[in-house]
N, CA, C and O of each residue as an XYZ file, in Angstrom:
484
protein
N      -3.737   -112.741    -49.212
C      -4.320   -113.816    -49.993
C      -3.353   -114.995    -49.991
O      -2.175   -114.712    -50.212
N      -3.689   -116.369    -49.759
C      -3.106   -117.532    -49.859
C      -3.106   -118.093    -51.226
O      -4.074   -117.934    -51.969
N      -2.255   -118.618    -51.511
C      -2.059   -119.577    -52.663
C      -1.820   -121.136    -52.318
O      -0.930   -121.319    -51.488
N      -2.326   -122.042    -52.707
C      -2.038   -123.423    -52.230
C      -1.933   -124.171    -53.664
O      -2.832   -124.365    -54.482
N      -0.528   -124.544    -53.725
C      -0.578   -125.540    -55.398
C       0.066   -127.039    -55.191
O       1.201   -127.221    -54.752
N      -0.571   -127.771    -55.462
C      -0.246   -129.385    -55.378
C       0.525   -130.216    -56.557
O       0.167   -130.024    -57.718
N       1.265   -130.863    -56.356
C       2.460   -131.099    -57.553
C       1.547   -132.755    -57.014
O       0.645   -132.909    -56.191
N       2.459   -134.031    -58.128
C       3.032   -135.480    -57.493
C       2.077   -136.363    -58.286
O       2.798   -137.305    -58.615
N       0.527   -136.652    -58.913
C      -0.348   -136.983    -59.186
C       0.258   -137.817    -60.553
O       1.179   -137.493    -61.302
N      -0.340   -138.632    -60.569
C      -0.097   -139.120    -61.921
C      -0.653   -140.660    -61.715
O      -1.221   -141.000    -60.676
N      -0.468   -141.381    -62.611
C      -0.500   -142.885    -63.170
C       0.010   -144.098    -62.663
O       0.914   -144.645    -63.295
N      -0.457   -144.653    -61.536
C       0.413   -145.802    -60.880
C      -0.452   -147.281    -60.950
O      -1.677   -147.388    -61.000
N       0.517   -148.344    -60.941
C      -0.543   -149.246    -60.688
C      -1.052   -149.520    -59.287
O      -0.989   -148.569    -58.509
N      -1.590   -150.763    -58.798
C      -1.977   -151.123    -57.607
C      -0.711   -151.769    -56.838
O      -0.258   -152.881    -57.110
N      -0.105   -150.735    -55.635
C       0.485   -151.952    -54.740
C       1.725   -150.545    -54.769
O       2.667   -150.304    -54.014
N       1.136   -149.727    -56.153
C       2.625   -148.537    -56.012
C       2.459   -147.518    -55.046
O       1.735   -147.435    -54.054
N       3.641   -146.442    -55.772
C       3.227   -145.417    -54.497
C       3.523   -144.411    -55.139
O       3.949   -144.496    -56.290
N       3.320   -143.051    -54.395
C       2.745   -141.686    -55.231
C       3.650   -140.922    -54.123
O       4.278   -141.615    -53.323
N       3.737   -139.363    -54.052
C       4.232   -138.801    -53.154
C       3.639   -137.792    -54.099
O       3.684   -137.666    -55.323
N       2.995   -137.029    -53.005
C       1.976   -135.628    -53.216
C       2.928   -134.429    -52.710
O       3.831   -134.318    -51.880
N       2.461   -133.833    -53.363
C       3.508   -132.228    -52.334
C       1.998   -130.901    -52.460
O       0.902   -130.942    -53.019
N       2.707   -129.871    -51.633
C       1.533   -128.743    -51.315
C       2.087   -128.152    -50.648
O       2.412   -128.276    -49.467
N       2.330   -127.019    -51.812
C       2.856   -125.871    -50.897
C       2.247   -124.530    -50.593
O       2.295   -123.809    -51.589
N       1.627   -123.887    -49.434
C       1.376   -122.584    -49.484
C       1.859   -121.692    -49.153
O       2.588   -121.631    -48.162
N       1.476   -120.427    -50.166
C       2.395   -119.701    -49.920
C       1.187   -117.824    -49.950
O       0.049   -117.668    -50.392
N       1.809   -117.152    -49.515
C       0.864   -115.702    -49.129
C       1.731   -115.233    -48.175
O       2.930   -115.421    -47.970
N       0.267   -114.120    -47.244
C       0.877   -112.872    -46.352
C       0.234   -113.983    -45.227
O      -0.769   -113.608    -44.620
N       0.711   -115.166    -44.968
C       0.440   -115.840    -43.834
C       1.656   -115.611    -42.464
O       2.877   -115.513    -42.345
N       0.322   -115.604    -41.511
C       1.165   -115.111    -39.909
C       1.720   -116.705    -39.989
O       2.887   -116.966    -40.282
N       0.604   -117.830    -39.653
C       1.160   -119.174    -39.160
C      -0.107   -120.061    -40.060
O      -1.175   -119.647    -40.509
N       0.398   -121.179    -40.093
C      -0.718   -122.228    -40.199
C      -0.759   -123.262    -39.503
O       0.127   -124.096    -39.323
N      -2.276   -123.198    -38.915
C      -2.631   -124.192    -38.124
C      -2.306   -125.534    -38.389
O      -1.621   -126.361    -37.787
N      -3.040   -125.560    -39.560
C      -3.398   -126.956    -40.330
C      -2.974   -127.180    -41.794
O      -2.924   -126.216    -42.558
N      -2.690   -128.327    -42.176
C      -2.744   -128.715    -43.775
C      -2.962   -130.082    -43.773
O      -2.436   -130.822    -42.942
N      -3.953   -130.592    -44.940
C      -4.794   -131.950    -44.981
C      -4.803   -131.984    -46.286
O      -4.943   -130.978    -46.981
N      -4.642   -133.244    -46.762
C      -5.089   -133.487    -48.045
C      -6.821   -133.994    -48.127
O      -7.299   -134.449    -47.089
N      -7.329   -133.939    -48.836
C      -8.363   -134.491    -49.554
C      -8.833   -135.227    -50.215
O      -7.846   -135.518    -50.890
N     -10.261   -136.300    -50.915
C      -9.775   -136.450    -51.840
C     -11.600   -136.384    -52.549
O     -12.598   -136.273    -51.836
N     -11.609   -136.472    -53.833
C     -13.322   -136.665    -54.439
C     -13.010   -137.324    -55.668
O     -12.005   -137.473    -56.364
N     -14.342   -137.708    -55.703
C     -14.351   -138.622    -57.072
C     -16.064   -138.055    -57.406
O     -16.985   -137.743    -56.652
N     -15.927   -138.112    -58.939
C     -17.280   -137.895    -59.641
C     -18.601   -138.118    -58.690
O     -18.726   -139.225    -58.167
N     -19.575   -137.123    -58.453
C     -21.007   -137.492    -57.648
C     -20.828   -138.116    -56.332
O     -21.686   -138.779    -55.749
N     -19.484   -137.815    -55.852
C     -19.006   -138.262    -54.566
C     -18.573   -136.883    -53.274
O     -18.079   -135.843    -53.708
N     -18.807   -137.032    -51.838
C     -18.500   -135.988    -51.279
C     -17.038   -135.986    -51.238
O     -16.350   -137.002    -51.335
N     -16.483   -134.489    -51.051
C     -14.809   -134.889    -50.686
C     -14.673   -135.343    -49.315
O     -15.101   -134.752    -48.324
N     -14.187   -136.188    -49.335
C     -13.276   -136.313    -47.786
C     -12.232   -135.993    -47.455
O     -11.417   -135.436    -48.190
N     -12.083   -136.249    -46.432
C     -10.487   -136.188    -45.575
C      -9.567   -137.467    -45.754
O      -9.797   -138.537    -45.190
N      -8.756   -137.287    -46.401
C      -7.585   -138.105    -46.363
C      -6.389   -138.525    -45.174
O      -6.084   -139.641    -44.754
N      -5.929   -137.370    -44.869
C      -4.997   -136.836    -43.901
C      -4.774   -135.797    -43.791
O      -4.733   -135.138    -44.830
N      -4.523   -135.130    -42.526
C      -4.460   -133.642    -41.826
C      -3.431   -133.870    -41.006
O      -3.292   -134.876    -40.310
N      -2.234   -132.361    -41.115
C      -1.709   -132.443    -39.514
C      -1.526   -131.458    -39.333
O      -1.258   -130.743    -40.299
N      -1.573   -130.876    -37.965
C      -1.270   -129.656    -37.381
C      -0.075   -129.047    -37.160
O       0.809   -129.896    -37.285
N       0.378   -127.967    -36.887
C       1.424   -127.383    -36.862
C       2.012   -128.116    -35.357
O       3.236   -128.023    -35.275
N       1.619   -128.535    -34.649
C       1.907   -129.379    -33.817
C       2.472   -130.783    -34.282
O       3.269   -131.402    -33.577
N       2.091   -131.184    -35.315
C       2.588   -132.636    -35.617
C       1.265   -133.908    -35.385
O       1.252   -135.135    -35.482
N       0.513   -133.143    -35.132
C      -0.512   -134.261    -34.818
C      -1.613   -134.578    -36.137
O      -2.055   -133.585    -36.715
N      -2.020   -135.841    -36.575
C      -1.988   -135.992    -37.412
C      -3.223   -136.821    -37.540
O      -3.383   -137.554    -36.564
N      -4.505   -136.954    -38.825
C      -5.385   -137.861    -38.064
C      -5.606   -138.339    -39.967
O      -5.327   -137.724    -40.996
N      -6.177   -139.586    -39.736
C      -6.039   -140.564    -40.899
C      -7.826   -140.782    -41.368
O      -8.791   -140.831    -40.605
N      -7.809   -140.867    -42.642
C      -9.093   -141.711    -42.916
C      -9.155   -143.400    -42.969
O      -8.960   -143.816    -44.111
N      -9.285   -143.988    -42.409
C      -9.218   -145.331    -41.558
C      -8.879   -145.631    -42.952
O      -7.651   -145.717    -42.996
N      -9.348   -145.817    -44.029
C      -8.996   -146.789    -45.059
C      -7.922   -146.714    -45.536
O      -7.400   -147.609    -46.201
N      -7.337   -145.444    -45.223
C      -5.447   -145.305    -45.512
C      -4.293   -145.439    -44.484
O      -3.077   -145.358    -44.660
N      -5.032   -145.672    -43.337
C      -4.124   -145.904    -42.144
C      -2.991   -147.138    -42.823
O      -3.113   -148.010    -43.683
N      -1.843   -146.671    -41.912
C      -0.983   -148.046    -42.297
C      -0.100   -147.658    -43.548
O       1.079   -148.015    -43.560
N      -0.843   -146.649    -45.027
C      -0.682   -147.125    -45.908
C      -0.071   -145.357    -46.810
O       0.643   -145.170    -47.795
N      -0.617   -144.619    -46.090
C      -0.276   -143.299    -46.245
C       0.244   -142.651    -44.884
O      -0.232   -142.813    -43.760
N       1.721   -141.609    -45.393
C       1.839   -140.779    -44.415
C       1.797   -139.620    -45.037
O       2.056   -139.276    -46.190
N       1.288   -138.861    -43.728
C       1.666   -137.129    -44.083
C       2.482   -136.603    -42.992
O       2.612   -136.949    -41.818
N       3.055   -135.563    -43.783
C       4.322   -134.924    -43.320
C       3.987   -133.574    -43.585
O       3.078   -133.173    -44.313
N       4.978   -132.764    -42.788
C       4.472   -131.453    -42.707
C       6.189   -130.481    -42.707
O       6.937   -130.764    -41.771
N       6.534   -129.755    -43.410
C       7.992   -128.436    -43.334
C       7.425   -127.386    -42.695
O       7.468   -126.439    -43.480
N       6.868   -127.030    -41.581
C       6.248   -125.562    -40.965
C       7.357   -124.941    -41.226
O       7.269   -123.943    -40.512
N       8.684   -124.857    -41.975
C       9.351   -123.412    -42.486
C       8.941   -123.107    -43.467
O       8.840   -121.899    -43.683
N       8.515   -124.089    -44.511
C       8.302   -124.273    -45.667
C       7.262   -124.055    -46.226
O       6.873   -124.108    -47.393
N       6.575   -123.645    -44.701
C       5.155   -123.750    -45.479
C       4.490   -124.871    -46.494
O       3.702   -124.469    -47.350
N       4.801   -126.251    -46.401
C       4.574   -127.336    -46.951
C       4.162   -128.720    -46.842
O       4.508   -129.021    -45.700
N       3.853   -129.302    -47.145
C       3.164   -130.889    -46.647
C       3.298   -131.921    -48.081
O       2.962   -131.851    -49.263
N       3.832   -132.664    -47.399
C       3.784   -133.549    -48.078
C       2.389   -134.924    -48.204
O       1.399   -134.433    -47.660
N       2.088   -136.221    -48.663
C       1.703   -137.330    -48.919
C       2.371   -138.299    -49.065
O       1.908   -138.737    -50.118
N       3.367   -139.166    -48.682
C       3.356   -140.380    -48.877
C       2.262   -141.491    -49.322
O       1.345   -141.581    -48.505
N       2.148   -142.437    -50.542
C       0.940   -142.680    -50.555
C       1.381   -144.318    -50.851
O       1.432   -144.625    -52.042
N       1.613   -145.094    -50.123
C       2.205   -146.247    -50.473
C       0.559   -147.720    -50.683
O      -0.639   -147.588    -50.433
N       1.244   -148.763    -51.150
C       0.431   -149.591    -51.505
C      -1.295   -148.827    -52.012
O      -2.401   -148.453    -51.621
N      -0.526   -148.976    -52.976
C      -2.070   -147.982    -53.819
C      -2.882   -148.995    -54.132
O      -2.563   -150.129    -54.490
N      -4.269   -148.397    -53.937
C      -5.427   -149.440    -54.384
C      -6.089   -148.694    -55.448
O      -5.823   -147.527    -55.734
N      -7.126   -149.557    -56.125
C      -7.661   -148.925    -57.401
C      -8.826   -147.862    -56.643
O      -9.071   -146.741    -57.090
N      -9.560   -148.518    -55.271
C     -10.212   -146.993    -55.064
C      -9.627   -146.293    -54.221
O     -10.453   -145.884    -53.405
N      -8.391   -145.868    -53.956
C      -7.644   -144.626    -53.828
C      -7.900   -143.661    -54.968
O      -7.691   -142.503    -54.606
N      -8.377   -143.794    -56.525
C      -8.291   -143.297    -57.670
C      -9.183   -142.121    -57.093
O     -10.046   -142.307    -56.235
N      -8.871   -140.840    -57.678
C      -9.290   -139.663    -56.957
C      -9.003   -138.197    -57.687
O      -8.490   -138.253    -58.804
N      -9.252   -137.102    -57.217
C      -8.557   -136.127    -57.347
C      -8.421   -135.317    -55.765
O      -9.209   -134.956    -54.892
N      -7.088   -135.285    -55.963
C      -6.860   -134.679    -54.560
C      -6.149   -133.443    -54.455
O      -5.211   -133.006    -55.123
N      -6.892   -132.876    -53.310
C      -6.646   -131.852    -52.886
C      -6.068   -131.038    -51.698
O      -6.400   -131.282    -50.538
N      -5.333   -130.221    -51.981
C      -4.674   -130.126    -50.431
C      -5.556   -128.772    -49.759
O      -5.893   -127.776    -50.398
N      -5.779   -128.989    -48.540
C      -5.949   -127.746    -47.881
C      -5.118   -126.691    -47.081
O      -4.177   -127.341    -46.626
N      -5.034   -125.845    -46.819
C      -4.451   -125.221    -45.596
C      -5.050   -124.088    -44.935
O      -5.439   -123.094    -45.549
N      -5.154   -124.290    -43.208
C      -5.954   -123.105    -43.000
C      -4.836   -122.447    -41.661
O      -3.984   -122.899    -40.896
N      -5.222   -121.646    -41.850
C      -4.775   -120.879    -40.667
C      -4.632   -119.228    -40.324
O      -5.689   -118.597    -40.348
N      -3.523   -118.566    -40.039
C      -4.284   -117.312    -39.530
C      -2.855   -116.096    -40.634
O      -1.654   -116.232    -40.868
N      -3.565   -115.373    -40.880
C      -2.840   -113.754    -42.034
C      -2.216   -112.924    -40.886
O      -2.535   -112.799    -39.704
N      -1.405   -112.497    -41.494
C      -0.110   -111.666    -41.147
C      -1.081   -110.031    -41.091
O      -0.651   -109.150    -40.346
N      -2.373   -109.770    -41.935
C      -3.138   -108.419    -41.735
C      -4.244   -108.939    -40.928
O      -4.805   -110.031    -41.008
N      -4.462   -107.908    -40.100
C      -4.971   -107.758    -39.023
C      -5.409   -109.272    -38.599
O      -6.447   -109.575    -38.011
N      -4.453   -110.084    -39.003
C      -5.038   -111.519    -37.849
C      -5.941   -112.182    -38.457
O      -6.325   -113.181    -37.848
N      -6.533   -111.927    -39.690
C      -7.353   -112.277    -39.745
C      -7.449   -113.858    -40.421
O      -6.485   -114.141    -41.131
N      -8.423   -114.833    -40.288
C      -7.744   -116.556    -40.680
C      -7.919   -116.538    -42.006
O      -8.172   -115.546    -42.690
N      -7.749   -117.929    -42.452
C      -7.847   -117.642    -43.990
C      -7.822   -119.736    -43.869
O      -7.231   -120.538    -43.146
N      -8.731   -119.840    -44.923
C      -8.608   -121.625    -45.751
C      -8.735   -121.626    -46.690
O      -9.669   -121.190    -47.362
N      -7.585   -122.246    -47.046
C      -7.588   -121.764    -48.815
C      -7.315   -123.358    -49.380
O      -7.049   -124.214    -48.536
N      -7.386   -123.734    -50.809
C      -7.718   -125.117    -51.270
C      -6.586   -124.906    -52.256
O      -6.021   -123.825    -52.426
N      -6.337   -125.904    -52.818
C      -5.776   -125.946    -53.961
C      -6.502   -126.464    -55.528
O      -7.730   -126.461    -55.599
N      -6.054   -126.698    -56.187
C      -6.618   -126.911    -57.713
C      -6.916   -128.610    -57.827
O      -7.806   -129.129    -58.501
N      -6.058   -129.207    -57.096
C      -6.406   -130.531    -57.332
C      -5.439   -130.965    -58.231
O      -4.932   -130.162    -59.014
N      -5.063   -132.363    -58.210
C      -4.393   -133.244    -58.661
C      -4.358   -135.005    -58.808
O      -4.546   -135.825    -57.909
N      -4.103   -135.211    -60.019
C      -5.360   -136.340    -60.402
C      -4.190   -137.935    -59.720
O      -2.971   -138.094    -59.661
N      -5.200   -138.671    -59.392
C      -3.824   -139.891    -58.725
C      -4.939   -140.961    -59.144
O      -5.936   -141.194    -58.461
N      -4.683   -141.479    -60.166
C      -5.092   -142.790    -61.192
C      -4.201   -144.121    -60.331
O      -3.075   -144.018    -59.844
N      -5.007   -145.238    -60.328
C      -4.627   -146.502    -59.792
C      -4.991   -147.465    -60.691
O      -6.182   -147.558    -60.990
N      -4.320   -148.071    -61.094
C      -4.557   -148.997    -62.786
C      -3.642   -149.433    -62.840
O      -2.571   -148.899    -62.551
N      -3.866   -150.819    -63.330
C      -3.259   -151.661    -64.072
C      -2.986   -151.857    -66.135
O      -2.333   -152.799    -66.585
């Protein structure tokens, strides 16, 4: 079983910056992937940013430029950089991670709880 818990969320104004963390942890062989997320009330979640255990990394156009993600494959961890914040960045975000279990191989995507990132003045 995976565990995925997200720290960093809180209260910024517009123009600040945030730094997300996500760490998972279980009977994981490797992980492929870890992406953040994000949703807002009566809204679908999207994709924020993802990168692979490779380093490759893919953006939701409206944060290009403005967010990075980073990845510790010892650590089992990923970070968010979330610079020049806008008011609809306001969200709850979530990290994902998927990839493959240490018993019989088998994959696993597991989410985290979410963490709230307010943009206000």
């Amino acid at each position: 079983q995976v565990q995925v818990v997200e720290s960093g969320g809180g209260l910024v104004q517009p123009g600040g910056s945030l730094r997300l963390s996500c760490a998972a942890s279980g009977s994981i062989l490797n992980i492929a992937g870890m992406g953040w997320y994000r949703q807002v009330p009566g809204k679908e979640r999207e994709l924020v940013a993802h990168i692979t255990s490779g380093s490759s990394t893919n953006y939701l156009d409206s944060v290009k430029g403005r967010f990075i993600i980073v990845r510790d494959n010892v650590k089992n961890t990923v970070y968010l950089q979330m610079n020049s914040l806008k008011p609809e960045d306001t969200a709850v975000y979530y990290c994902n991670a998927h990839g493959v279990l240490r018993s019989l191989r088998g994959s696993f995507d597991a989410w985290g709880q979410g963490t709230q990132v307010t943009v206000s003045s």
